[in-house]
N, C-alpha and C positions, 0 to 999 in steps of 0.2 A: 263619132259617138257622143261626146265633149257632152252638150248640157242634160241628154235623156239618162244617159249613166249615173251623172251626177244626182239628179231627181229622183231616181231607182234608188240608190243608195237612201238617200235623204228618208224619202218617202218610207221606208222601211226600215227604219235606225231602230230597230228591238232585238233581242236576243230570238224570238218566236221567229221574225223574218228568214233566220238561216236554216237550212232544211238539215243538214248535218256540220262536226264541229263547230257546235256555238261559244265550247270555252274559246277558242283561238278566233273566232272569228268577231266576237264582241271585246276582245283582246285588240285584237287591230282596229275594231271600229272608233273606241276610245283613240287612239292615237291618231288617226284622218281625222277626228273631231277638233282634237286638238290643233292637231297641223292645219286645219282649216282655218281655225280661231285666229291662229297668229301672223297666217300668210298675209292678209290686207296692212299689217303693221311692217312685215318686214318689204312686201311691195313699195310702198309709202317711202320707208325710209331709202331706197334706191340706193341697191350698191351697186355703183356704177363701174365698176373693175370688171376685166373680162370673165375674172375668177367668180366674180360675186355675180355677173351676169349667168354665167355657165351655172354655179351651184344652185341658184334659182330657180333654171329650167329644171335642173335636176333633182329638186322638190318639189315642182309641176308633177314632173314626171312621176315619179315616186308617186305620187298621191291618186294618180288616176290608177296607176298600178293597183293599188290596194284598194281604189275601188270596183277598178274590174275583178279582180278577185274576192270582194265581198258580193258582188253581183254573180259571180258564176256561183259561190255557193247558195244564193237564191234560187236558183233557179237549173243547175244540174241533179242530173239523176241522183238519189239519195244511194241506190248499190252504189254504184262508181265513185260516189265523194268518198265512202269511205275505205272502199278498194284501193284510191290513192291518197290515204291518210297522210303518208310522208309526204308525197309531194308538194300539198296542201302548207307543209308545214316549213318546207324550203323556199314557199312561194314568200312565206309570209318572211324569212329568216332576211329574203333577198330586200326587198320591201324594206323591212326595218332599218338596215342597213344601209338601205342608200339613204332614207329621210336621214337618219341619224348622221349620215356623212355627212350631209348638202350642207343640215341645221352646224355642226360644227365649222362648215368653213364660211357662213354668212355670219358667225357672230362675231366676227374680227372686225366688219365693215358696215355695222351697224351701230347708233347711240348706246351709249353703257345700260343705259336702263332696258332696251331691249336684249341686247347681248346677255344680259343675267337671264331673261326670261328665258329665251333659248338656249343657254346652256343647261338649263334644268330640265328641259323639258328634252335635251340632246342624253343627259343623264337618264333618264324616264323611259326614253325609246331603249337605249342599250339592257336597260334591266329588265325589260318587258320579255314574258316567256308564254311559247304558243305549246299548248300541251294539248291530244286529242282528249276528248271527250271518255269518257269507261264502257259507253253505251255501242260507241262507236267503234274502240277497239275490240268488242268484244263481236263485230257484227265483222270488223277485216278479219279477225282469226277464225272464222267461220267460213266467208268465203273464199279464205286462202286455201285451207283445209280441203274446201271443195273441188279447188282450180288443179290440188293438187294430186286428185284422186288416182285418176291417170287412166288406163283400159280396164275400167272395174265390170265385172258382171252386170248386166241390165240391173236387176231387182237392186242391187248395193248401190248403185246409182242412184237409181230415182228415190230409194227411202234418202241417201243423201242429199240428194238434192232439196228434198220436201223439208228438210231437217236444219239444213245450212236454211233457206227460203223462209222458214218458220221465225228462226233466230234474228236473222235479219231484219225480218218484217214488225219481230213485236218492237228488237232495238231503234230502229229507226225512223217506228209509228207509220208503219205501213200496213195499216190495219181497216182501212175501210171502203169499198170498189171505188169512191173517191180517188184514194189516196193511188191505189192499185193503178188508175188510169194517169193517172197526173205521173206516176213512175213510167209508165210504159211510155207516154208521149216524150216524157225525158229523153228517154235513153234511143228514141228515134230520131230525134232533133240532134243527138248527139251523131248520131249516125250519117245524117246527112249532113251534118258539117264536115265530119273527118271525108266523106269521101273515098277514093281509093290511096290518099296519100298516107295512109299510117293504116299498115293490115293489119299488126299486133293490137291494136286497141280496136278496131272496127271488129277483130274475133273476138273478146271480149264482150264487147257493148254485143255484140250478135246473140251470144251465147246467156247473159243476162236476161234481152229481152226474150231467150227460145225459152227458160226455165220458168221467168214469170206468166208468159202464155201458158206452158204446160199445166206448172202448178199450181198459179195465182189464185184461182177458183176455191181449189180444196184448202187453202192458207183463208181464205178469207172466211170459207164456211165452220173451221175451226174456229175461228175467231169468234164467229156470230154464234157460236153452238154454245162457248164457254159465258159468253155475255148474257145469252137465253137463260142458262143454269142463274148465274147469280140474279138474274131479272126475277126469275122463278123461286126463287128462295129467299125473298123477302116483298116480292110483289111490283115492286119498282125497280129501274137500273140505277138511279141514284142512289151515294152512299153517303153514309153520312158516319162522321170518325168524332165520338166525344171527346176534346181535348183534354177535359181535365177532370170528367168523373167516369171516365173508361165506358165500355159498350159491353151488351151482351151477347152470348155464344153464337147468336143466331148469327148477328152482323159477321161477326168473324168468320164466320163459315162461309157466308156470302163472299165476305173479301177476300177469301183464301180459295175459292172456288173460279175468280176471275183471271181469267192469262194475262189481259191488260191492264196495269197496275195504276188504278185511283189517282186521280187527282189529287186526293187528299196525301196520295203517298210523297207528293212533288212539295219541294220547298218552291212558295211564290216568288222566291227571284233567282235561283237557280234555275228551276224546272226539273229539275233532278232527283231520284227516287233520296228520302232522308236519312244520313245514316247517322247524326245526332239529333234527332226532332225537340227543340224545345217551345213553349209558348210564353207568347210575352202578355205585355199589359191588354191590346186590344182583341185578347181571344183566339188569336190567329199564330197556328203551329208554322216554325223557320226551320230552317237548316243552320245550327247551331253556330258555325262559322259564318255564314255569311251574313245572319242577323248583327252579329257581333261585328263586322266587317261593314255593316250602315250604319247602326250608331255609332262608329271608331270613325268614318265620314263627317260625324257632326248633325245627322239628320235625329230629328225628334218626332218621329211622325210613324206609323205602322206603315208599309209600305205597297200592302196590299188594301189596306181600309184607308187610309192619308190621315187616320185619326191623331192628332194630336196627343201626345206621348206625354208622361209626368213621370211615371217607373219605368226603370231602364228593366228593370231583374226579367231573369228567365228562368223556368220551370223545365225540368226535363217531362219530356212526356213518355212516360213511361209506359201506358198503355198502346200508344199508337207506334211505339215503337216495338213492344212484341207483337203485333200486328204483322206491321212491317218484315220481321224477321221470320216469321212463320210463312209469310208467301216467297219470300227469296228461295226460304229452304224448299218450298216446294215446286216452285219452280226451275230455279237451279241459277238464279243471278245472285250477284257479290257486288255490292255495296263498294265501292273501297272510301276509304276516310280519306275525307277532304282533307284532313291538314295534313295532314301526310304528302309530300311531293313523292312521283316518282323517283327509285334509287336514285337512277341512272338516266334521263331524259335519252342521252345521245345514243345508249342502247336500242331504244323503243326506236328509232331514229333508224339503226341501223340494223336494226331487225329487217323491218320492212323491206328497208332499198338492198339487204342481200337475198330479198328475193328476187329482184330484177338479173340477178346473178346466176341462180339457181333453176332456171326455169325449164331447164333440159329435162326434168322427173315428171312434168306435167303431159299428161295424154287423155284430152279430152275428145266427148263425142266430136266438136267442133278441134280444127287441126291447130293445137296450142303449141307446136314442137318446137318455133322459133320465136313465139313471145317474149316478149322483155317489159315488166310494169316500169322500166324504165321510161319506155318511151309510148308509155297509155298519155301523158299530158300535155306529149308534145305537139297536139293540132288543135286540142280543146280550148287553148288560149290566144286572144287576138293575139295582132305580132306583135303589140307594143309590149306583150309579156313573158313572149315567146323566148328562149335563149337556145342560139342556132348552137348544134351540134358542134359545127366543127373539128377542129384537134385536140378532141377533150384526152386526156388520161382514162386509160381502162386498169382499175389496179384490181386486181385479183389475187387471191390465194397464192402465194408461193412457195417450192420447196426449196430454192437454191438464193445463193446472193445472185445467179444471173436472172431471176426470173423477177426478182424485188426491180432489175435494172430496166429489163424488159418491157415487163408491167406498164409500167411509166412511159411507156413510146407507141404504146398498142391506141391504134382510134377506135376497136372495137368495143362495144357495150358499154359507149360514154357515159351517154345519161344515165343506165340502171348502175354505175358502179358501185361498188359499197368503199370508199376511199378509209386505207389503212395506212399507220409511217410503218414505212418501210423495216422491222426487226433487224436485218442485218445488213443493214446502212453502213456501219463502222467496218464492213470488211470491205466497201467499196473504192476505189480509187479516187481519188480528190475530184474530179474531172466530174464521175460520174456519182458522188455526192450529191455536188453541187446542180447538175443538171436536175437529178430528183427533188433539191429543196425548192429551184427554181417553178417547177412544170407544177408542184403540191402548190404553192403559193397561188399560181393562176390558175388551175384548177376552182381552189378557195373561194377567193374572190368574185368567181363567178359565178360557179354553184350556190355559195353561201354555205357549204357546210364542210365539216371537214374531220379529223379524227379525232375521238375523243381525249380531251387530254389526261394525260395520265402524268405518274412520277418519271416512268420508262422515258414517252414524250421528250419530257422537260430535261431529264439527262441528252437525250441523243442531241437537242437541239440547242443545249447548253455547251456542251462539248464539239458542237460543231460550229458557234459561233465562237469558241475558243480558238480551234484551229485558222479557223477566216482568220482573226486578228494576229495569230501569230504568223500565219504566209503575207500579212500585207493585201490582203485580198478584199478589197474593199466593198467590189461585189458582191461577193458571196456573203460578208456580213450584212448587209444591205438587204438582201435574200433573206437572210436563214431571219435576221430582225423582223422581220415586216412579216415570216410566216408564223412567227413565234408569237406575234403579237396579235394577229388572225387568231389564233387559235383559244389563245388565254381571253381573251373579247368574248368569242364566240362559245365560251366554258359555261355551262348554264349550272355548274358544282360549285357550292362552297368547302368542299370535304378534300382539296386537293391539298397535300402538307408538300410544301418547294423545299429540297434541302437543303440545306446550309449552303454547301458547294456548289449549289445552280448559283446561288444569291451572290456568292462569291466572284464566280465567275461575270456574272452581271456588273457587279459593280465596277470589277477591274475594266469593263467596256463605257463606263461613265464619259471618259475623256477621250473616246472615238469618233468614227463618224458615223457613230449609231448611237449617239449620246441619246437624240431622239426619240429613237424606237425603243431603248432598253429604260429609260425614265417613263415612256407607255407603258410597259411591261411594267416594270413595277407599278405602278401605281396600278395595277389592274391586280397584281398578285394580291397586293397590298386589302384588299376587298375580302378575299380567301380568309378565315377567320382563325384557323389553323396556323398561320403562316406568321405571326406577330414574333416568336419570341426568337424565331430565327433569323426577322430582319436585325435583331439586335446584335445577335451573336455574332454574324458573318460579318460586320461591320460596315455593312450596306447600307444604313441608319444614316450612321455618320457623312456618307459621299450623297446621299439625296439631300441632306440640312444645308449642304453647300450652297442649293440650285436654289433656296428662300430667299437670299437678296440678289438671286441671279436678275442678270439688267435683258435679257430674252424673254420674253414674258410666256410663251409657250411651256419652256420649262420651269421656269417658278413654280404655274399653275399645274404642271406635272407634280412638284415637289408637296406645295401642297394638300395637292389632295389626297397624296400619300399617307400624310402625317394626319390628314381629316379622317382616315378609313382606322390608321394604327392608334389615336388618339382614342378609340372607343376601346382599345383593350387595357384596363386599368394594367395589367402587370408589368403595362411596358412603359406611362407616363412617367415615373422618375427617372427614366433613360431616355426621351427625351425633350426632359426639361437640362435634364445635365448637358447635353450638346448646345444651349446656349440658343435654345428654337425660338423661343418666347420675346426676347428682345429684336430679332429679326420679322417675330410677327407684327407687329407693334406698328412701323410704317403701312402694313399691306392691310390694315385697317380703316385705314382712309379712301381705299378703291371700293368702288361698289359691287363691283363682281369679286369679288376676292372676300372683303368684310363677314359675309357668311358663314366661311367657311373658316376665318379666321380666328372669329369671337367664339364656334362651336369646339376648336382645336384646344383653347384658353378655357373655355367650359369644362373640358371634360380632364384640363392638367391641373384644375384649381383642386381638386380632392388631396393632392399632395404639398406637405407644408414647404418643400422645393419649390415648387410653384406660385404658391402665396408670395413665399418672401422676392420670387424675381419678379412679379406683376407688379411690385410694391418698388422694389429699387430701380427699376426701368423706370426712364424718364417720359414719362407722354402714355406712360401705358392705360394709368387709368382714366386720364382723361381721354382717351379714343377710346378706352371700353364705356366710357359716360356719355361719349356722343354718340352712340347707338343708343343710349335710353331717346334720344331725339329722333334721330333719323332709320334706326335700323328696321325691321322686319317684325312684325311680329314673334316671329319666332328669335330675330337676333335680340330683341328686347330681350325676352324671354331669357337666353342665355346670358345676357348681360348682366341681368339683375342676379341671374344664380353666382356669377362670379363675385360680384361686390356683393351679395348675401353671405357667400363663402370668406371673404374677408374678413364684415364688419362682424363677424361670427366670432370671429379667432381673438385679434386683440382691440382694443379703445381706439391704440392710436391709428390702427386704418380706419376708424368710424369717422376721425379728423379728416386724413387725408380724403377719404370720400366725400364728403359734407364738404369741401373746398372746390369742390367739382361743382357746383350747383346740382345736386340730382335731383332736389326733394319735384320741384315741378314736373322733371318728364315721369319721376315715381308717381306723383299724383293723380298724372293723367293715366299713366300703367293704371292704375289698380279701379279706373273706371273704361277703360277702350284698350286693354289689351288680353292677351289669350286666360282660360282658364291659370293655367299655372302662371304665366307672367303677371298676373294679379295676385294671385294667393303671395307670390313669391314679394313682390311690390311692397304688400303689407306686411308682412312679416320684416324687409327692409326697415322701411319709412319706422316699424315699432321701436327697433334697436336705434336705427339714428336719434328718433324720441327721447331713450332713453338714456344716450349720448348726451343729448344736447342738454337734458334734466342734469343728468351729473354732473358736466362744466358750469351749471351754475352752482353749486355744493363744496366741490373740491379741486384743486387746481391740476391737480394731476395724474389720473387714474392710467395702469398701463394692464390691470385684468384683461379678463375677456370678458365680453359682458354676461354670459351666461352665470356666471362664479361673482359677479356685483351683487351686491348687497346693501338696499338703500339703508338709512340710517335709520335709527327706532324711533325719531321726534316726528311726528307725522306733520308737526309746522313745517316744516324744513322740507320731508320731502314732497312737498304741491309742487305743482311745478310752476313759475311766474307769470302770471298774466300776461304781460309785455313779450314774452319770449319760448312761452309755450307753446306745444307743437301744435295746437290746433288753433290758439291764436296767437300765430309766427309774426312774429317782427320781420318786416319787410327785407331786412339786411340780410334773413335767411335764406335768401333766394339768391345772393351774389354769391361769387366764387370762393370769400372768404366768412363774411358774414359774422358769428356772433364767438365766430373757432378762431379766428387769429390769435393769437396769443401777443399780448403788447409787452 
């Protein structure tokens, strides 16, 4: 396949490219973009260990993965991509997961400056979330509905059928004998790949293509009948939607009269019907969140005209949005709000693949009796994406603890399983515990998906990595960790609250030999926004600060990022500044993969005056938060300057010890080459040091804060020196001591 896959991809890098699910598939595209970008760097740099050899390949691999699956949704049937929504979305979970592996174990054996890259971008892939499209799920529950009809009377049938086929066809722009043929050859070509080796999907693709023959016709000549009306009811088929001085009754009528929903109704870079329409400066109606979501990119430009931007503002468009809402209503589509995420993703998730479970109720004219959408995608992908059956886990429904045991040993209905934990796990015998946590874990990992996590979860597998460590049973902890930590990874929720007593339990497994896996785990829970004020409580706080001047650098950067995730919840920075974090940061400021995350930890503890005064009597502190005004990041500038703005804020005499630093030159350059706010922030510094350095010539000893300074009423006095004024600085102001030494 190797370079025609690749060009296919290339070739067609737009959202339009993908025939169904483009959120997730322009989702994955961005990250093969990316992984593309870096691979020549990380090739280059040669890591030459068998590990860094192997993970290599295994981001080779990965990459073509997800281009052959950005390539089959090119170019497969639009019924059947979204018939197998889920799977679509396991493909992509698997994918992620392996780049994200590969990238974290080649950044150990790479230069520091590449290893930061990739660990950000190893961060990026794990946060990345593949959600279906609304257009799309609304066209699966349609032909699920259908599949699941069963021995219905002729006439209920076929209006069903014409009805599911209608829905389908408008959702997923199958609206024109075009489009109608380009499906039918689909779902042939599909047909002749599978063969006789997979019959549950070849009845499927059969029974699609017999529907579309039957009622393709009369779907399309509706189609043309409704398009004729609004053609005729204003003389042309083009429409045209006034942004900003509304339309009259006729237009409306015309556009409420059409099945296939305007162009004008699509925001131009979603594609998606608008369910905030607002317009900006060049004229041109957005989808309110996404418009707001390009200029938060930094772009200044309309992105459908390239017009060059001066006003950011946006108008709601009020008219085209009762528009809008008048043909939903009459149509019968729902909008849902983009900013809005799904409850629950891993429901949506498991909705689906418990139909692969269920399929016993389906009786169609075609013999659907022993179908399983489990295994609709298992010939449609070359083998390099294929994952053999094997001895997978069948977990199904149970009503006994022997059936939860059972479950677990069955190789029947691998692939369509709907994987549950086990509810009455705790009445089972140690033995056969531990087999079930084992066989979920592999399961996991190779499917890529697994149950959703909940509190229940987190108890059973909390309490079962208790018992491991009280038998001595090293393996089983080693298990029950690594699935514990699968799971909370693979948790697309921030709404989970961990109780006290999991955290507890966690911590007491610090000095195990799952120290590892339970410092991942936390540092994963630690993201969960909920979860902050019970790291304090459990004391679990205290046993992660240990792991900051840990000499294992793995865990450090577990420790970390911990405190990077809990450091955003203000109620919990004075607890831990009192553990004594901040002097321990101090050192890991001078690493350049660490610096980051370090000066942002410091950023967000300086709002309390605990904070201040340890940044201040820690030795070396400010001057490595001063050498990031030199060498740091944009962004670490950025937080640098907020911390010593936060100082020179409070009293005079941190204005001293700052200004002892040399900062005024890297501030200088800040506030002409560095980010919005790392400028504003720059100057507003550089004023107060100003007004520092003006004072020390007036009075010898001021210990205010400068806000509460008060220059003197002789206006001789307060000029500020020609020789040593801030804009014509004496050279000395630029060393480390300069014009602040005190003699």
């Amino acid at each position: 396949m190797g370079t025609d896959g690749t060009e296919n991809v290339e070739a067609a890098s737009n959202v339009h490219s993908f025939k169904v699910h483009c959120r997730m598939c322009t989702e994955l595209m961005k990250l093969v973009d990316r992984v593309s970008e870096i691979l020549p760097e990380i090739e280059a740099a040669r890591p030459g260990s068998p590990e860094g050899r192997e993970a290599l390949c295994n981001l080779n691999n990965g990459k073509m993965k997800a281009e052959l699956l950005l390539q089959y949704c090119r170019e497969s049937s639009k019924l059947y991509l979204a018939l197998t929504g889920d799977r679509i979305i396991s493909r992509c979970h698997r994918v992620r997961t392996l780049l994200e592996h590969s990238l974290r174990k080649i950044k150990y054996m790479v230069p520091v400056t590449l290893a930061r890259k990739i660990s950000q971008m190893a961060d990026d892939l794990r946060v990345a979330k593949f959600i279906l499209d609304s257009s799309d799920e609304e066209a699966w529950k349609a032909l699920r509905q259908l599949l699941k009809l069963g021995a219905s009377p002729p006439d209920v049938l076929e209006k069903s059928e014409i009805a599911t086929l209608k829905i389908a066809a408008l959702r997923l722009n199958i609206s024109s004998p075009k489009e109608m043929l380009y499906e039918k050859r689909s779902i042939r070509k599909l047909l002749d790949d599978v063969g006789h080796g997979d019959p549950p999907k070849k009845k499927i693709l059969t029974y699609l293509l017999y529907i579309l023959k039957k009622h393709g016709e009369l779907i399309l000549q509706e189609i043309r009948e409704n398009q004729a009306d609004s053609s005729n009811s204003n003389g042309h088929g083009e429409i045209e939607v006034n942004v900003k001085h509304g339309n009259n009754a006729s237009h409306a009528d015309m556009i409420l009269n059409r099945a296939i929903p305007p162009e004008e109704f699509k925001c131009p870079i979603s594609m998606r019907l608008m369910y905030d329409p607002v317009v900006i400066a060049s004229g041109v109606t957005y989808e309110k969140v996404w418009i707001e979501k390009w200029f938060e990119e930094g772009h200044n430009t309309c992105p459908h005209t390239k017009m060059k931007l001066t006003d950011f503002s946006m108008i709601p468009n009020v008219d085209l949005k009762n528009v809008i809402d008048k043909w939903c209503i009459k149509f019968g589509v729902t909008i849902p709000d983009p900013t809005v995420e799904p409850e629950c993703p891993e429901v949506w998730e498991n909705s689906i693949a418990s139909f692969g479970s269920s399929m016993n109720d389906i009786r169609l004219p075609i013999d659907f009796s022993n179908m399983s959408l489990g295994g609709l995608d298992n010939s449609y992908y070359p083998d390099s994406l294929r994952l053999n059956g094997g001895n997978e886990l069948a977990i199904k429904a149970g009503q006994s603890k022997d059936h939860d045991l059972q479950r677990f040993q069955s190789d029947s209905y691998a692939e369509e399983a709907d994987l549950e934990f086990p509810s009455t796990i705790n009445e089972l015998s140690w033995e056969s515990k531990c087999k079930i946590i084992k066989d979920m874990k592999v399961v996991i990992n190779k499917k890529g998906v697994g149950p959703a996590l909940s509190e229940t979860v987190v108890d059973h597998l909390a309490l079962f990595l208790k018992d491991a460590c009280d038998q001595q049973d090293s393996k089983a902890q080693k298990n029950g960790a690594e699935l514990f930590l699968s799971l909370v990874r693979r948790s697309r929720s921030n709404r989970l609250i961990v109780p006290e007593k999991v955290l507890t339990t966690l911590a007491s497994l610090l000095n195990s030999v799952v120290t590892y896996e339970v410092l991942a785990i936390l540092e994963a829970l630690s993201g969960h926004r909920k979860c902050g004020s019970n790291f304090v409580t459990s004391g679990v706080l205290a046993s992660i600060a240990k792991y900051l001047d840990s000499e294992v650098g793995d865990l450090q950067e577990f420790a970390i990022k911990t405190f990077y995730n809990l450091s955003s919840n203000s109620d919990i920075c004075s607890d831990i500044v009192s553990l004594g974090c901040i002097p321990k940061l101090v050192p890991l400021l001078n690493y350049e993969n660490l610096s980051g995350k370090c000066i942002f930890i410091l950023k967000n503890l300086c709002h309390t005056e605990d904070a201040r005064i340890s940044i201040v009597e820690t030795n070396g502190c400010i001057s490595s938060i001063a050498q990031c005004l030199w060498l740091g990041s944009l962004e670490d500038q950025e937080h640098a300057v907020t911390i010593l703005l936060s100082l020179c804020s409070q009293r005079f005499e941190y204005c001293e010890l700052v200004m002892e630093e040399g900062v005024i030159p890297p501030l200088s350059s800040i506030t002409m080459k560095g980010s919005e706010k790392g400028k504003a922030g720059a100057t507003e510094l550089l004023r107060l040091l100003r007004d520092f350095q003006d004072n020390e010539q007036q009075e010898p000893c001021v210990s205010e804060p400068p806000y509460s300074y008060e220059p003197p009423c002789n206006s001789e006095q307060g000029k500020p020196s020609k020789k040593s004024g801030f804009l014509g600085m004496n050279i000395s102001i630029f060393s480390k001591r300069g014009l602040l030494k005190k003699k």
